[in-house]
C-alpha positions as CSV (number, residue, x, y, z in Angstrom):
1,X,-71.2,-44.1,25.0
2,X,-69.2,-46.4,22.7
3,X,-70.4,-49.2,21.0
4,X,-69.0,-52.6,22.5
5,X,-66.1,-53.4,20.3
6,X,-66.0,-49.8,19.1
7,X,-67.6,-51.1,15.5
8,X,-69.1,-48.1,15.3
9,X,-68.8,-43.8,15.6
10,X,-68.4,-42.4,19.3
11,X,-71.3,-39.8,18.0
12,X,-74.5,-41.8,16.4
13,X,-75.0,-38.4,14.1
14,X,-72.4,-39.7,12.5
15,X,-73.7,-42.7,11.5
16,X,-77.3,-41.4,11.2
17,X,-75.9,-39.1,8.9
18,X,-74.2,-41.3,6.9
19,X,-77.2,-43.5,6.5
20,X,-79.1,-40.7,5.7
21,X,-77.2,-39.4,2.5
22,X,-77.5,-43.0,1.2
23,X,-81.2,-43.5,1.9
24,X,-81.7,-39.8,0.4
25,X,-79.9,-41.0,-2.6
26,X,-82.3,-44.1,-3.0
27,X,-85.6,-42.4,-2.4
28,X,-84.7,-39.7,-4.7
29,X,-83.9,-42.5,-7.7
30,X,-86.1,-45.4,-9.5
31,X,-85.5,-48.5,-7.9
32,X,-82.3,-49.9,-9.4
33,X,-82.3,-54.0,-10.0
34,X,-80.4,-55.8,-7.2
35,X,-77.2,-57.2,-7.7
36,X,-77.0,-61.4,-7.8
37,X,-75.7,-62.2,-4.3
38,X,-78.5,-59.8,-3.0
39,X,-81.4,-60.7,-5.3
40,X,-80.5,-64.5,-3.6
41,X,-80.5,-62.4,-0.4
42,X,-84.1,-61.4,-1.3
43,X,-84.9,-64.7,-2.4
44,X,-83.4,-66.3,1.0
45,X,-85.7,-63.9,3.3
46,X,-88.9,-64.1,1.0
47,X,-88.9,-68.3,0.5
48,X,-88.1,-68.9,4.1
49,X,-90.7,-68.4,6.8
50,X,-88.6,-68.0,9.5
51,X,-86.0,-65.6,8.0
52,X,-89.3,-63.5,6.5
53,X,-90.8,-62.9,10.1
54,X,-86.9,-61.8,11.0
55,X,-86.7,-59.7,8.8
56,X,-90.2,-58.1,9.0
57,X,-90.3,-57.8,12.5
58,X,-86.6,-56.2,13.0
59,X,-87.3,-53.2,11.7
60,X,-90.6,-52.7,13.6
61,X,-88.8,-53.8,16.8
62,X,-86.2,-50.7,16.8
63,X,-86.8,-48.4,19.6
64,X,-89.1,-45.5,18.8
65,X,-86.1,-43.0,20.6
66,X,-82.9,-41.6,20.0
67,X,-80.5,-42.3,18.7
68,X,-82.8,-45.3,17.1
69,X,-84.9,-42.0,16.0
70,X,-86.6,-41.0,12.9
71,X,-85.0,-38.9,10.2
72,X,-86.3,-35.4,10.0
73,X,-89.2,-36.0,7.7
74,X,-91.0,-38.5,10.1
75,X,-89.7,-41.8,8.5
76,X,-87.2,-44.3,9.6
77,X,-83.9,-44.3,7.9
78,X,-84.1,-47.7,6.4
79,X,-87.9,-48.4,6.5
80,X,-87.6,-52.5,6.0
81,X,-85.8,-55.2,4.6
82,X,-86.5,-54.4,0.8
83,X,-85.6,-50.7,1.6
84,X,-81.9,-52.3,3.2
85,X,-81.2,-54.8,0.3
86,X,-81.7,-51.2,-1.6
87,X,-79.3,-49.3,0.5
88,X,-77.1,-52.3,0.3
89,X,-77.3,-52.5,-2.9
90,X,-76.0,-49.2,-3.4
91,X,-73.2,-49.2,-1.2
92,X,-72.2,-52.7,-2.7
93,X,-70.2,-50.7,-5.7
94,X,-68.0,-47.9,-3.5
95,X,-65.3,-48.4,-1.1
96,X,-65.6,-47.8,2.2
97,X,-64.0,-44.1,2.7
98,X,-61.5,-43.2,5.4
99,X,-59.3,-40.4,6.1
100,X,-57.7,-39.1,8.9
101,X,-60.4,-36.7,9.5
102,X,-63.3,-39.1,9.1
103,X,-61.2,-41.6,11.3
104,X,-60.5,-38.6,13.7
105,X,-64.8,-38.4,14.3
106,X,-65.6,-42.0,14.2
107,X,-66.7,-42.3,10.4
108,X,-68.2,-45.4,9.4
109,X,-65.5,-47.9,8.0
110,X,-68.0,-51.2,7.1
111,X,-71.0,-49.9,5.7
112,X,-72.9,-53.1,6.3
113,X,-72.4,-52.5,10.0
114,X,-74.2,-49.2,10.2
115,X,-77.1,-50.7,8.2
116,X,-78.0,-53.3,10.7
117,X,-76.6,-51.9,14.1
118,X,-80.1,-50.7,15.5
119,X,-82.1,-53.8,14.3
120,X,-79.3,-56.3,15.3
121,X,-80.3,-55.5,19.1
122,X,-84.0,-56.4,18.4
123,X,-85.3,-59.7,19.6
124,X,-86.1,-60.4,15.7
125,X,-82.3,-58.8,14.9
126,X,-80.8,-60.7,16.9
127,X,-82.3,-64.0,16.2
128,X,-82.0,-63.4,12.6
129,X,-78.1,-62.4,12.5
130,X,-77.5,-66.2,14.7
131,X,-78.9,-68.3,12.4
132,X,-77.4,-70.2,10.0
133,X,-78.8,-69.3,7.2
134,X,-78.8,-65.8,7.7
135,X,-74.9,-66.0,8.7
136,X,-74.0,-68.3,5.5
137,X,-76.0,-65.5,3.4
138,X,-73.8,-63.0,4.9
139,X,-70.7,-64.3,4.1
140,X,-71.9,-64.9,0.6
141,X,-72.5,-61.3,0.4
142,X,-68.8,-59.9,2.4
143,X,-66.9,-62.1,-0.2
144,X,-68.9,-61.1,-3.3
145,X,-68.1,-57.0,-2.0
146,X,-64.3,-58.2,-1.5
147,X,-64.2,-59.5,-5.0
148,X,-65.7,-56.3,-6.4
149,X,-63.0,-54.3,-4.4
150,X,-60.3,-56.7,-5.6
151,X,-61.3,-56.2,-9.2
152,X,-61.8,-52.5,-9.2
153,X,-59.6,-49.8,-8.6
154,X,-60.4,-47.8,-5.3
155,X,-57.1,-47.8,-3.8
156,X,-57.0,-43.8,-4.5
157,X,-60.7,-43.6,-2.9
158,X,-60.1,-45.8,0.3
């Protein structure tokens, strides 16, 4: 079944995959200090009440089946919202990669999109990606990763 709007892979083990070599990456690390735009991310969901329960609840809200599954050691991919501003942060500083090939079996092409595609259908996902706030935040945080493409060179990569 596709995704409406076709945001995302044809085959979920795609993205689950993809997630999954990023989360490995961040479990297997210290915890690396946030960039600005998502430390004022942090500070957004943590000093407004509203946005918190949003943010706490989504991820308990995801379906306990597949493809919404666990990884293979039991845990969710991305476990809650510090764990995503994490996995965010790492992707932050690469380009998205596409290739023929990748395109060919649905690769991801906006990394944010796969990070929040399961919670975004929660009732808590879904109220948190329509407000405001949340939205403004956002934007903050596509611009700041399309100035960081702009000023670097991954034309080769991409």
């Amino acid at each position: 079944m596709r995704h409406f709007g076709s945001w995302l892979p044809n085959d979920h083990h795609v993205q689950h995959d993809w997630v999954s070599k990023h989360v490995a990456h961040i479990d297997s690390q210290p915890p690396q200090q946030l960039i600005p735009v998502l430390q004022e991310f942090e500070e957004l969901i943590e000093s407004n009440e509203r946005i918190y329960m949003y943010f706490e609840k989504m991820w308990d809200e995801a379906p306990l089946r597949k493809p919404y599954y666990y990884d293979p050691t039991g845990q969710r991919q991305i476990r809650n919202y510090k764990h995503m501003l994490a996995v965010l942060n790492r992707i932050f500083m690469q380009a998205p990669q596409w290739n023929e090939a990748a395109f060919g079996v649905g690769m991801v092409g906006m990394p944010m999109v796969s990070i929040f595609d399961y919670v975004m259908a929660t009732p808590s996902g879904h109220a948190a990606f329509l407000d405001p706030d949340v939205n403004n935040m956002m934007k903050k945080i596509l611009n700041e990763w399309g100035r960081f493409l702009k000023a670097t060179s991954f034309y080769d990569e991409v």
